[in-house]
FIBAVEX-714143 format. One record per atom (N, C-alpha, C): residue in three letters; z, y, x negated. Coordinates in steps of 0.05 Angstrom, whole numbers, plus 5000, padded with zeros to 4 digits. Layout:
# residues N
AlaZYX/...
//
This chain:
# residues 88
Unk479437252553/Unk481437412541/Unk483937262534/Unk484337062548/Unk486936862539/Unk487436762517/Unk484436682519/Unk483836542485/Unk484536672464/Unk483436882470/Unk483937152445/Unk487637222444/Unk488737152465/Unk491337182460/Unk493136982447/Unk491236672465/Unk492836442445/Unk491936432418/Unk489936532413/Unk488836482385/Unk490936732362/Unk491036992382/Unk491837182365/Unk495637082352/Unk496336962373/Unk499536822380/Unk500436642358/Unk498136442357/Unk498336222352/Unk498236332309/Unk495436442304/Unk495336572276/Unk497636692269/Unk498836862281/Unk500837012273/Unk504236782267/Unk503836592288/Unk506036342274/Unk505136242248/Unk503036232243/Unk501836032218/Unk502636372192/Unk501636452205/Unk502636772180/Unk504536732177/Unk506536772199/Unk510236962182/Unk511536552183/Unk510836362194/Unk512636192191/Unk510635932196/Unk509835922161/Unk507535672152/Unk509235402153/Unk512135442152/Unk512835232145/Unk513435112176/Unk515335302192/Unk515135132228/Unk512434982237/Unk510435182232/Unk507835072237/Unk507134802232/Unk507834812202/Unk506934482180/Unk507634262201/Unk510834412191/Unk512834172209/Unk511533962236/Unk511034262254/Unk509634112282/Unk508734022285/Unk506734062268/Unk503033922269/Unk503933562251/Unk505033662225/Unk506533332220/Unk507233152238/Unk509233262250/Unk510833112268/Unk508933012301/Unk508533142298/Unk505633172330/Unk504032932319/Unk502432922299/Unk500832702280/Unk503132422293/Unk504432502268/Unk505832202270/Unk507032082301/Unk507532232324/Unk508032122339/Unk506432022361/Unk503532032363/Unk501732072382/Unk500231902364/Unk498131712378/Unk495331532368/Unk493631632384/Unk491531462373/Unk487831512385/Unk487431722375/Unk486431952384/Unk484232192376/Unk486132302370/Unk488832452380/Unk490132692367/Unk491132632341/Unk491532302340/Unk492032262305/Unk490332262291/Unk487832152303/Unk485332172281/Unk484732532274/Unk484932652296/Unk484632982291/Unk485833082277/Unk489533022278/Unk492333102257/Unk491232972239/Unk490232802225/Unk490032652208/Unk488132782191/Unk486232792202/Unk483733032194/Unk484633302184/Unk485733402203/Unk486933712194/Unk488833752167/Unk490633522167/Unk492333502142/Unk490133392122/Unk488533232124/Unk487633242102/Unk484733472095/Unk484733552106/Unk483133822099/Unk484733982088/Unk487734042097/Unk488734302075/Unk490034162063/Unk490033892045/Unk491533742019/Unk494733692033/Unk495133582056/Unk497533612068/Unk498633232067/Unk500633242044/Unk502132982034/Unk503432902061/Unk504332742085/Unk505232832110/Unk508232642095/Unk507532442075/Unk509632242065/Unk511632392050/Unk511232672038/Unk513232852031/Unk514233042046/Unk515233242033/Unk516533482048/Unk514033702050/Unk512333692065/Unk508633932059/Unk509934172069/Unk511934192084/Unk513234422101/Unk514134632070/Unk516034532038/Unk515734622024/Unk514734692007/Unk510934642013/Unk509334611987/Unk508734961978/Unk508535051962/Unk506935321973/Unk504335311973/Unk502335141958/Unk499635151958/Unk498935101994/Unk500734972001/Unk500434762037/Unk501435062052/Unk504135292047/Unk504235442060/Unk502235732059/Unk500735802034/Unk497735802030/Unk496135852058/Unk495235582049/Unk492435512068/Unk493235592092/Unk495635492108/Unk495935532133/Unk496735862139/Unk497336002114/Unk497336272129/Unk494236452130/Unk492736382107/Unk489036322119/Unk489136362138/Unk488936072145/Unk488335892168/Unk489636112192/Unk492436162192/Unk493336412222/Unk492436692211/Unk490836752186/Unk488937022187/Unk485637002201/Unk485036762189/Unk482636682204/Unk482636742239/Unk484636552256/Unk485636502270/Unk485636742291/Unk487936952276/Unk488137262294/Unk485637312300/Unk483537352270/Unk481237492266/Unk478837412289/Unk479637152295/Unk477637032323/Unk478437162338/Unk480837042337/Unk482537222364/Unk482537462383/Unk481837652354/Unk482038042373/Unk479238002368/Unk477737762359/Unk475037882369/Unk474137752394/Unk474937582407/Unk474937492434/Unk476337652455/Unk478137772442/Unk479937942458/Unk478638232461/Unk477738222435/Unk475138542440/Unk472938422464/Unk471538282452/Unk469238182472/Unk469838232501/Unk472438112505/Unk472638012531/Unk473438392544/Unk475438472532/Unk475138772542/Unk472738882555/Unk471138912526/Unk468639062529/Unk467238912560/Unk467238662562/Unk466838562581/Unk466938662609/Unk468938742613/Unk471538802632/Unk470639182641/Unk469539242619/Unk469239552621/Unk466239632621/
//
């Protein structure tokens, strides 16, 4: 059921504020090596994310990532359902 809460948490930042999100995940990339940059690295280039410009103002880039936190919720209350039903 946690999951379903960080997931539901986490979607709902990428919804109302695509651009804080961008920001983090940019900045997280660039400061960290080995796997979490190969992963940031990955992720930005899956949603067309320039990291050498401003992607925080793109709207096609703030777009995808509000998807991306609909997708996100939608896992979310369904792990969060699961896990209820579980429970009961």
């Amino acid at each position: 059921m946690l999951a379903g809460f960080v997931l539901i948490a986490c979607g709902f930042l990428n919804i109302f504020a695509p651009s804080l999100m961008t920001r983090w995940q940019v900045q997280s990339t660039a400061k960290h090596g080995g796997s979490r940059h190969a992963v940031g690295s990955a992720f930005q280039r899956l949603l067309g994310i320039d990291s050498t410009t401003d992607p925080w103002d793109d709207g096609g880039v703030k777009s995808k990532v509000r998807l991306l936190g609909l997708v996100m919720s939608v896992i979310g209350l369904g792990a969060l359902i699961v896990g209820l039903l579980q429970l009961s």
